[in-house]
KOLNUBA-202195 format. One line per 10 residues: their letters; for each residue x, y, z of C-alpha. Coordinates in steps of 0.2 Angstrom, whole numbers. Example, Ala and Ser with C-alpha at 12.3 -4.5 7.8 and 13.67 -1.06 7.14 Angstrom:
% residues 2
as = 62,-22,39  68,-5,36
% end
This chain:
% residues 374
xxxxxxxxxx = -110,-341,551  -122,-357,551  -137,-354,564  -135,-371,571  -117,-366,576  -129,-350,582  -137,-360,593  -129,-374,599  -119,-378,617  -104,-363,616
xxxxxxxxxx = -91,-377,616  -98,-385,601  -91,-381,586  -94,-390,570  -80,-394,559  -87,-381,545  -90,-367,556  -76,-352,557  -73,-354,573  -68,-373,571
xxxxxxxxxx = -58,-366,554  -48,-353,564  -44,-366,579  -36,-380,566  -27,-367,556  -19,-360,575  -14,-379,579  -7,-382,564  2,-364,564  10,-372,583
xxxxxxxxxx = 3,-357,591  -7,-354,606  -24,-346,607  -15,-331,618  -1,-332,605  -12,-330,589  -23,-315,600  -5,-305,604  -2,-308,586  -19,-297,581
xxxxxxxxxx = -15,-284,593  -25,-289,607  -20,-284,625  -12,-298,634  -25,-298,646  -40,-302,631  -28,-309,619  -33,-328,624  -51,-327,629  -59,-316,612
xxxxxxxxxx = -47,-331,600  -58,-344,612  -74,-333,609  -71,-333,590  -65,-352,590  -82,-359,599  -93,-346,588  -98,-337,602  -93,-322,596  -99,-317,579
xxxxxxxxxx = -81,-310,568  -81,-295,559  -72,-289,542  -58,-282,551  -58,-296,565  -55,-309,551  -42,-300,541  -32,-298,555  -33,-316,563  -29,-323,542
xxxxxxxxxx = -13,-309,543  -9,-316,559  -12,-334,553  -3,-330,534  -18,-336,525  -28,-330,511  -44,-322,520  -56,-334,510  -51,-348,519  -64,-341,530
xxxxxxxxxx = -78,-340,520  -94,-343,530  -101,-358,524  -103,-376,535  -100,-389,522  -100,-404,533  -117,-410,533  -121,-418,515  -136,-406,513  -126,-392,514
xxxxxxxxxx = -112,-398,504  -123,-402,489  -130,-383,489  -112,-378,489  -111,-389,473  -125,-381,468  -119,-363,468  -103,-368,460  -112,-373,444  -122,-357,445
xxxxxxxxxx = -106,-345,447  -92,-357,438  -100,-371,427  -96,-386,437  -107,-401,434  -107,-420,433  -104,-429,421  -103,-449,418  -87,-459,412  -88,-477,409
xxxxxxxxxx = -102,-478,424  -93,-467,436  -97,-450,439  -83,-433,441  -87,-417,440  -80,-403,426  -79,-385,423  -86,-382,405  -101,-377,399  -112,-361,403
xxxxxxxxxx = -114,-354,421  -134,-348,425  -127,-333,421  -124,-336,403  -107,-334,402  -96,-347,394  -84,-357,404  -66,-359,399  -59,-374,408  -42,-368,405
xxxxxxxxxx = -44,-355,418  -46,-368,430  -33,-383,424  -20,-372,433  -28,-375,448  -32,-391,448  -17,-397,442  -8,-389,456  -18,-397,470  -17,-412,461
xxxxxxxxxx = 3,-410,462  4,-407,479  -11,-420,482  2,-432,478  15,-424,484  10,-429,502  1,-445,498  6,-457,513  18,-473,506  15,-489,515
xxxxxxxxxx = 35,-486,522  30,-471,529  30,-470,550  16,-462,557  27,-447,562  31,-445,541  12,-447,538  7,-431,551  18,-422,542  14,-424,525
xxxxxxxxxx = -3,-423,531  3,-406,540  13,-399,524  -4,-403,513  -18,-393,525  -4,-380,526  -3,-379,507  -21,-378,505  -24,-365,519  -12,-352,512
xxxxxxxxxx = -17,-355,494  -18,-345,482  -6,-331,491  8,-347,492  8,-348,474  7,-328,471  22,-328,480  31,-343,475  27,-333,456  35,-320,463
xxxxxxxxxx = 50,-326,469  54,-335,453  52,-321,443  64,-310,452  75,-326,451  72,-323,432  77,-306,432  91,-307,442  97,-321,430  94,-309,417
xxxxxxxxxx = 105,-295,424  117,-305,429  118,-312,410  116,-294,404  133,-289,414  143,-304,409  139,-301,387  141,-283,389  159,-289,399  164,-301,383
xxxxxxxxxx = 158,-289,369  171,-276,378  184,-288,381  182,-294,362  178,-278,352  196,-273,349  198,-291,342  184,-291,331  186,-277,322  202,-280,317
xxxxxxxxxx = 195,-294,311  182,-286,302  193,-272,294  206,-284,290  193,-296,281  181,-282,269  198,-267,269  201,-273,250  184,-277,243  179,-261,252
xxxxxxxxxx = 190,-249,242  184,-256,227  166,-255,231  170,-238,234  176,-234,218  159,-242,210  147,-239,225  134,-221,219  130,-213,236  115,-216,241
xxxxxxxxxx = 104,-201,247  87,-205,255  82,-218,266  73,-226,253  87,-233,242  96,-238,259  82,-250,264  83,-256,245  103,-261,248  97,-271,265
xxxxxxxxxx = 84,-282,253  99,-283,241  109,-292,259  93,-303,262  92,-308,245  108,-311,244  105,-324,259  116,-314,273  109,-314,289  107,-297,294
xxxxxxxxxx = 93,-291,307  85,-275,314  87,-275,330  99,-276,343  105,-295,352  101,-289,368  88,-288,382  97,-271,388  87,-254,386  97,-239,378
xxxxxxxxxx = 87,-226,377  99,-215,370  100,-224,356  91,-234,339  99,-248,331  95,-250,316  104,-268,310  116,-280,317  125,-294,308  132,-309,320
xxxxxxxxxx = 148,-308,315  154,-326,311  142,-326,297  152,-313,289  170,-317,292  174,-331,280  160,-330,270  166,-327,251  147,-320,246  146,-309,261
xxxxxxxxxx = 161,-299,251  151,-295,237  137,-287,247  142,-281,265  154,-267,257  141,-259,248  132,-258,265  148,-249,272  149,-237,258  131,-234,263
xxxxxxxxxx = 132,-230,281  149,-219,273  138,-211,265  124,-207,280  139,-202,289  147,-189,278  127,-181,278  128,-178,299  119,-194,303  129,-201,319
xxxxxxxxxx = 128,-217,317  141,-230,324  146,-249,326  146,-255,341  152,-276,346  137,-283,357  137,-300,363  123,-313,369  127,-331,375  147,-327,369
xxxxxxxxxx = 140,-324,352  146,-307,345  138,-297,331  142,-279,326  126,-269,328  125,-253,320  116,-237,330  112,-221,330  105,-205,343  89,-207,347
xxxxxxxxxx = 87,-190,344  89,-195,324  81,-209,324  67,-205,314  79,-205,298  78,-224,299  63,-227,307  57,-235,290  68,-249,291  60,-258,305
xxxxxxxxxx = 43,-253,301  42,-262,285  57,-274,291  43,-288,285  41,-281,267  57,-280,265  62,-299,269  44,-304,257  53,-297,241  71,-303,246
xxxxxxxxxx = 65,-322,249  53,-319,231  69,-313,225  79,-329,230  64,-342,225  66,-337,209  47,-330,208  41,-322,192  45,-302,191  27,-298,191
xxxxxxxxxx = 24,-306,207  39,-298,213  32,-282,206  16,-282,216  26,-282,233  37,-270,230  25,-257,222  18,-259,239  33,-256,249  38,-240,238
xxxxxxxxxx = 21,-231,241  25,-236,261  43,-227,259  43,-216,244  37,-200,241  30,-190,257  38,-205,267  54,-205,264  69,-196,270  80,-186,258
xxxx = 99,-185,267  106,-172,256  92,-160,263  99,-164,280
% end
């Protein structure tokens, strides 16, 4: 607290002081010194007089005693920091210290002056000013959020004026919470979006694969009769760059936000993008025969119809518990889509080459896994 407000008449109380801080806050919370006191946890027969003791800073106010009247207040407790910035003196030194500690300084724009956070603080750190353009383009929102209009009566312009000092005295804890809210309005949205895709992809599944087994049943049984199996993990991730190559859009992860931990997907294909697409028949059965193949070696994997945004893919997963026999796959996921687009530009083979010597010493040998050892 200032030692003028220390030592002057115990009803004077300059605007800057705590006391005067805590008395417009009460007024503009509608409540009554007893009011604000029972609020602390004073007894009803003290509750008035020790608020009037704090307000006319007659009565220095501890830690706890601020804590509680800013809990009973809902405002951030640094609202009350002690520090009487009405007089001009003591407002420059308060500019002063925020240059020292936050890098705040004039500068001069076509003859006027404004201040700005950059620069170095005494300190020597360095001063981003984007951790401050949040701020100041918040109070700058609500600034002119409650700027009075000409058409505005006088009752409209208290409030505005109401709504803006309240704003300001419960900042930043209003925007903590306001955060808050909307990101729990975010994951609601999220859950409730979750629910409805896995809803359709159950509704639809049935549908679909009929869909699917009807479109690839004769171009499977053929590749079936030219397909080699295939017996480590190594030559599977070799038929996926054959798919990207080829230009079919196959990913290795699952469309959807939803954890399942009991499971590892390893690919999905959305499944428009395979249904009436004539190139799609060369390729995709020779992924089939693949995951045939992985099956027949005790690998459980299954195809499962998933859905995002009513858009449905078949995603192909398997236990958790065996997931480290396709772990390669979405490890050097990023290899594998550099050679399949060198493969489709056309790049010369030595080029080519040099990649994928690369991505065999990351899979091959020690790396990879050999399913007829299974």
């Amino acid at each position: 607290m200032s030692n003028i407000a220390k030592n002057r008449d115990d009803h004077w109380s300059p605007d800057g002081s705590i006391g005067s801080k805590i008395k417009r806050i009460r007024e503009l919370r509608g409540l009554t010194q007893k009011q604000l006191g029972l609020r602390c946890g004073y007894s009803p027969s003290t509750a008035d007089v020790r608020i009037a003791q704090y307000e006319k800073n007659k009565k220095m106010s501890r830690e706890k005693a601020l804590n509680d009247i800013a809990s009973a207040l809902n405002v951030d407790k640094s609202v009350f920091f002690d520090f009487d910035l009405c007089p001009a003196d003591c407002m420059y030194h308060a500019l002063f210290d925020l240059e020292d500690y936050h890098g705040l300084h004039p500068v001069q724009i076509d003859g006027k002056y404004y201040l700005e956070f950059s620069g170095q603080t005494s300190y020597g750190t360095e001063v981003n000013p984007d951790n401050y353009r949040g701020f100041l383009q918040k109070w700058d929102e609500m600034r002119q959020k409650h700027a009075p209009n000409e058409s505005d009566s006088s009752e409209e312009r208290k409030n505005k004026a109401r709504n803006y000092n309240l704003w300001r005295i419960e900042y930043p804890s209003n925007e903590a919470a306001a955060n808050s809210r909307h990101l729990d309005n975010l994951l609601k949205m999220d859950r409730l979006q979750a629910e409805i895709d896995e809803t359709y992809a159950d509704m639809m599944s049935e549908q679909e694969f009929l869909k699917l087994d009807s479109t690839f049943s004769e171009s499977l049984v053929m590749a079936r009769e030219s397909c080699t199996k295939i017996t480590k993990e190594s030559e599977f991730i070799y038929l996926l760059i054959e798919l990207l190559a080829a230009g079919i859009d196959v990913k290795p992860y699952k469309p959807t936000e939803k954890i399942d931990y009991d499971h590892f997907y390893i690919v999905y294909f959305k499944t428009d993008n395979l249904i009436g697409n004539e190139n799609v028949k060369t390729y995709f059965p020779r992924f089939l025969c693949a995951i045939e193949s992985m099956l027949e070696y005790g690998l459980n994997i299954e195809r499962i119809i998933m859905s995002k945004d009513k858009e449905l893919y078949v995603s192909y997963r398997i236990d958790s518990s065996q997931s480290n026999y396709v772990s390669n796959v979405p490890r050097y996921w990023k290899d594998m889509e550099q050679i399949a687009e060198f493969q489709r530009d056309g790049l010369p083979e030595w080029r080519i080459k040099e990649f994928d010597d690369e991505l065999k010493a990351k899979i091959c040998g020690d790396n990879d896994v050999i399913y007829t050892e299974m």
